[in-house]
N, C-alpha and C positions, 0 to 999 in steps of 0.2 A: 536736435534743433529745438530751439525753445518756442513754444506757441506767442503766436500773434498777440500784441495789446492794442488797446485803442487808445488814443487820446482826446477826449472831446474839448470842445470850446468851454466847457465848465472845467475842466482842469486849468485849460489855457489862463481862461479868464479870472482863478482863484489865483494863481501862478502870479500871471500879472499884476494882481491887489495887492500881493505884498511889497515889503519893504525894501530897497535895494540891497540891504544887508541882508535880510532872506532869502531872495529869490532866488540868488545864486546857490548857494548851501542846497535848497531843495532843489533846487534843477538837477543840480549835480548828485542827487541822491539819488533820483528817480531814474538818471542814467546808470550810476551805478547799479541800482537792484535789479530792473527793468533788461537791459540791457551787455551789463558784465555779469550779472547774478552774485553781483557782493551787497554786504550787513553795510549800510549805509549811515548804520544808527550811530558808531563811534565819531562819526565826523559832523556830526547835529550837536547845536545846543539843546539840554531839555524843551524846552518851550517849541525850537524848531522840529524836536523829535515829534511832539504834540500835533502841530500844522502838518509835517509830514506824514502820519499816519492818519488824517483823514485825506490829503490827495491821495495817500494812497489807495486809500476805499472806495474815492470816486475813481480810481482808474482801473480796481478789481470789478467794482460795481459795472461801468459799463462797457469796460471787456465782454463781459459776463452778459451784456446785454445787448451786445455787438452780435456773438455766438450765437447768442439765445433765437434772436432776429433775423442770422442768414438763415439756420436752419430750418424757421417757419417758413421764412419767403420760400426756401427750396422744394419746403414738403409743397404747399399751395401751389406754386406753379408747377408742380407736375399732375397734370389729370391722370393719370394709370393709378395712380395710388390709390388705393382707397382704405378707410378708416377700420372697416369690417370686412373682409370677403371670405 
Protein backbone atom coordinates (compact mmCIF):
# COMPACT_ATOMS: atom_id res chain seq x y z
CA UNK A 1 0.00 0.00 0.00
CA UNK A 2 1.38 3.16 -0.75
CA UNK A 3 1.72 5.88 2.28
CA UNK A 4 -0.72 8.67 2.84
CA UNK A 5 -0.15 12.31 1.09
CA UNK A 6 -1.53 15.49 2.04
CA UNK A 7 -2.95 18.03 0.14
CA UNK A 8 -2.97 21.43 1.75
CA UNK A 9 -4.89 24.67 0.64
CA UNK A 10 -1.50 25.92 -0.71
CA UNK A 11 -1.36 23.17 -3.29
CA UNK A 12 -5.08 23.76 -3.71
CA UNK A 13 -4.70 27.47 -3.96
CA UNK A 14 -1.51 27.24 -6.42
CA UNK A 15 -3.62 24.70 -8.48
CA UNK A 16 -6.22 27.21 -8.74
CA UNK A 17 -3.88 30.38 -9.93
CA UNK A 18 -3.27 28.63 -12.83
CA UNK A 19 -4.30 28.73 -16.21
CA UNK A 20 -7.33 26.69 -17.56
CA UNK A 21 -4.84 25.29 -20.06
CA UNK A 22 -2.70 24.21 -17.05
CA UNK A 23 -4.55 23.29 -14.48
CA UNK A 24 -5.82 20.23 -15.96
CA UNK A 25 -2.31 18.81 -17.17
CA UNK A 26 -1.03 19.23 -13.51
CA UNK A 27 -4.00 17.82 -11.92
CA UNK A 28 -3.93 15.02 -13.93
CA UNK A 29 -0.25 14.63 -13.24
CA UNK A 30 -0.47 14.68 -9.53
CA UNK A 31 -3.17 11.97 -9.90
CA UNK A 32 -1.08 10.12 -12.06
CA UNK A 33 2.24 10.12 -9.71
CA UNK A 34 0.41 10.42 -6.31
CA UNK A 35 -2.06 8.14 -6.89
CA UNK A 36 -1.34 5.37 -9.89
CA UNK A 37 2.47 5.75 -9.25
CA UNK A 38 3.11 6.71 -13.09
CA UNK A 39 6.16 9.44 -14.65
CA UNK A 40 3.72 12.03 -15.23
CA UNK A 41 6.51 14.07 -16.90
CA UNK A 42 5.86 12.80 -20.66
CA UNK A 43 2.47 14.20 -20.70
CA UNK A 44 3.63 18.10 -19.34
CA UNK A 45 4.79 20.78 -21.41
CA UNK A 46 8.46 21.81 -20.38
CA UNK A 47 7.28 25.01 -18.58
CA UNK A 48 4.30 22.75 -16.97
CA UNK A 49 7.13 20.13 -16.13
CA UNK A 50 8.65 23.47 -14.34
CA UNK A 51 5.05 24.47 -12.26
CA UNK A 52 4.69 20.76 -11.66
CA UNK A 53 7.82 20.06 -9.88
CA UNK A 54 7.40 22.68 -7.42
CA UNK A 55 3.55 21.48 -6.35
CA UNK A 56 5.11 18.69 -6.25
CA UNK A 57 7.66 19.88 -3.32
CA UNK A 58 4.68 21.57 -1.74
CA UNK A 59 2.97 18.25 -1.56
CA UNK A 60 6.35 16.22 -0.40
CA UNK A 61 7.02 19.18 1.87
CA UNK A 62 3.94 18.93 3.83
CA UNK A 63 3.23 15.37 3.67
CA UNK A 64 6.44 15.35 5.41
CA UNK A 65 5.02 17.74 7.66
CA UNK A 66 1.74 16.25 8.12
CA UNK A 67 4.03 12.95 9.47
CA UNK A 68 6.36 14.97 11.15
CA UNK A 69 3.25 16.60 13.36
CA UNK A 70 1.09 13.35 14.16
CA UNK A 71 3.99 11.96 15.42
CA UNK A 72 4.89 14.81 17.91
CA UNK A 73 1.25 15.24 18.84
CA UNK A 74 1.39 11.40 19.57
CA UNK A 75 4.64 11.29 21.59
CA UNK A 76 3.09 14.78 23.85
CA UNK A 77 -0.02 13.29 24.53
CA UNK A 78 1.13 10.27 26.03
CA UNK A 79 2.44 11.02 29.78
CA UNK A 80 4.25 7.42 30.18
CA UNK A 81 6.74 8.40 28.04
CA UNK A 82 9.56 9.94 29.08
CA UNK A 83 12.56 11.66 27.25
CA UNK A 84 15.20 9.93 29.69
CA UNK A 85 14.38 6.93 32.12
Amino acid sequence: MRPSIIITSRVIDTINSLSNIDRGPITNALSMEFILGQDPGPTLTPMQNVVYAIIRFYVNQDTERGITDRASTAISLDPDRRALS
